[in-house]
C-alpha positions as CSV (number, residue, x, y, z in Angstrom):
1,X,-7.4,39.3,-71.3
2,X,-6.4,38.8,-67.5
3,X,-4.1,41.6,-66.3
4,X,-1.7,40.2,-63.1
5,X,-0.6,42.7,-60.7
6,X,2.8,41.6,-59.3
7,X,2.5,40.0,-56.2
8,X,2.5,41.7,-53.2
9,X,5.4,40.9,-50.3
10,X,4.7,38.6,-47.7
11,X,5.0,39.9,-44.2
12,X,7.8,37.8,-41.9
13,X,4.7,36.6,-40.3
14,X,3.2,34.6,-43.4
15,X,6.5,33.8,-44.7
16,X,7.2,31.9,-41.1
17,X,4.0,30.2,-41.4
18,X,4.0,29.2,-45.6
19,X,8.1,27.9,-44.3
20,X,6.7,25.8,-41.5
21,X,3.3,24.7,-43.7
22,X,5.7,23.7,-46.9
23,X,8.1,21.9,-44.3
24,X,5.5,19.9,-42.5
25,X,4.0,19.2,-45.9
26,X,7.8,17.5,-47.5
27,X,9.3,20.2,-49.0
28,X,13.1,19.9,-49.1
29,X,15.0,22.9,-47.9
30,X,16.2,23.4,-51.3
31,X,12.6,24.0,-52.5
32,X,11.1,26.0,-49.9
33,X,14.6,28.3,-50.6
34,X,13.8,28.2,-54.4
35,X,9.9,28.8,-53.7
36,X,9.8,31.8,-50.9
37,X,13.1,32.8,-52.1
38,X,14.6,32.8,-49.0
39,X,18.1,31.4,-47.8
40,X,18.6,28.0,-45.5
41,X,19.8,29.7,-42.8
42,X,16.4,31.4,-42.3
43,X,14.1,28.3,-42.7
44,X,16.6,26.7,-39.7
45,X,16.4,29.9,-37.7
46,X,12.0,29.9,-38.4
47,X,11.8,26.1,-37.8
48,X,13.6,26.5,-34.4
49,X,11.4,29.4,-33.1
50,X,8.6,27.1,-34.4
51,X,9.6,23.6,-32.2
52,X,10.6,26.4,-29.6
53,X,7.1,28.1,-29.7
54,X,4.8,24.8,-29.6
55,X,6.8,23.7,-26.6
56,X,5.3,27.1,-24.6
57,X,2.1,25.6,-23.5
58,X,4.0,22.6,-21.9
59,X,7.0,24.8,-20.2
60,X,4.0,26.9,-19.0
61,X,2.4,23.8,-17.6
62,X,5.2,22.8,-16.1
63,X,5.9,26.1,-14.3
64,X,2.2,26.8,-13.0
65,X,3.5,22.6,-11.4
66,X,6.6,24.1,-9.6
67,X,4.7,27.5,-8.8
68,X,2.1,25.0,-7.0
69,X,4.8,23.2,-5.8
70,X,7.3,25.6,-4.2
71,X,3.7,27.7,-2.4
72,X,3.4,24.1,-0.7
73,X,7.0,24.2,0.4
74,X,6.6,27.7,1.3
75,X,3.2,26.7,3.4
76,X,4.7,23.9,5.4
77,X,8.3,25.5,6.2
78,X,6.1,28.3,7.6
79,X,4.3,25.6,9.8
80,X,7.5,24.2,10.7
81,X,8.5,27.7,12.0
82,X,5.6,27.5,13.9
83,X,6.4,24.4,15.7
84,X,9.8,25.3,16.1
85,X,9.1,28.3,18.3
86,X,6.2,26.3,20.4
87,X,8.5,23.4,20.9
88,X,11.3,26.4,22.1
89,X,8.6,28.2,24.3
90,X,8.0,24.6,26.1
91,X,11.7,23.3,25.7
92,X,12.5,27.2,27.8
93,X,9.6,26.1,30.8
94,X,11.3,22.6,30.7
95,X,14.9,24.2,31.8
96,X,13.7,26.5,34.1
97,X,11.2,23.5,35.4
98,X,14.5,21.5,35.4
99,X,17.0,24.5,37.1
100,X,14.0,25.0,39.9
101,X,14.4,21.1,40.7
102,X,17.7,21.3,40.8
103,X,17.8,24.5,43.4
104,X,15.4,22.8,45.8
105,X,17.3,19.5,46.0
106,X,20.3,21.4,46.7
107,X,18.7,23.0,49.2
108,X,17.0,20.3,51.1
């Protein structure tokens, strides 16, 4: 004679993952409900998180992209700066070049 012990509760954990393995595998939500005894509401609600959850690697993927992205922004508007205040320094000699002219052809 086999003696069953009652079954013990599932943690949320494994009844997440038997929701989203019965789903994948056809089960209405009517059965999965009847099965894990769970209401629809929670199968929608652990299905969501799931879609949600194996989108993470590409949301990630597409962050490292920007991260990459805005540094090379960051790199070449720091280069710009750099120009910007060479191109001042020479635009400065240029006027007082210019405003020295000026005084000695007045002058002559």
């Amino acid at each position: 004679m086999e003696v069953v012990v009652g079954k013990a509760r599932m943690s949320r954990k494994e009844k997440a993952e038997k929701i989203v393995e019965m789903y994948e595998s056809g089960y209405s939500y009517k059965e999965i409900c009847e099965a894990l005894r769970v209401a629809p509401k929670t199968i929608a609600k652990v299905l969501k998180e799931a879609e949600e959850g194996s989108k993470r690697p590409e949301i990630e993927e597409c962050l490292r992209d920007l991260e990459c992205r805005v540094s090379k922004l960051e790199g070449d508007l720091r280069e710009l700066e750099r120009r910007i205040v060479k191109l001042s320094g020479r635009l400065d000699d240029a006027v007082k070049a210019l405003k020295r002219l000026y005084r000695e052809a007045v002058f002559v």
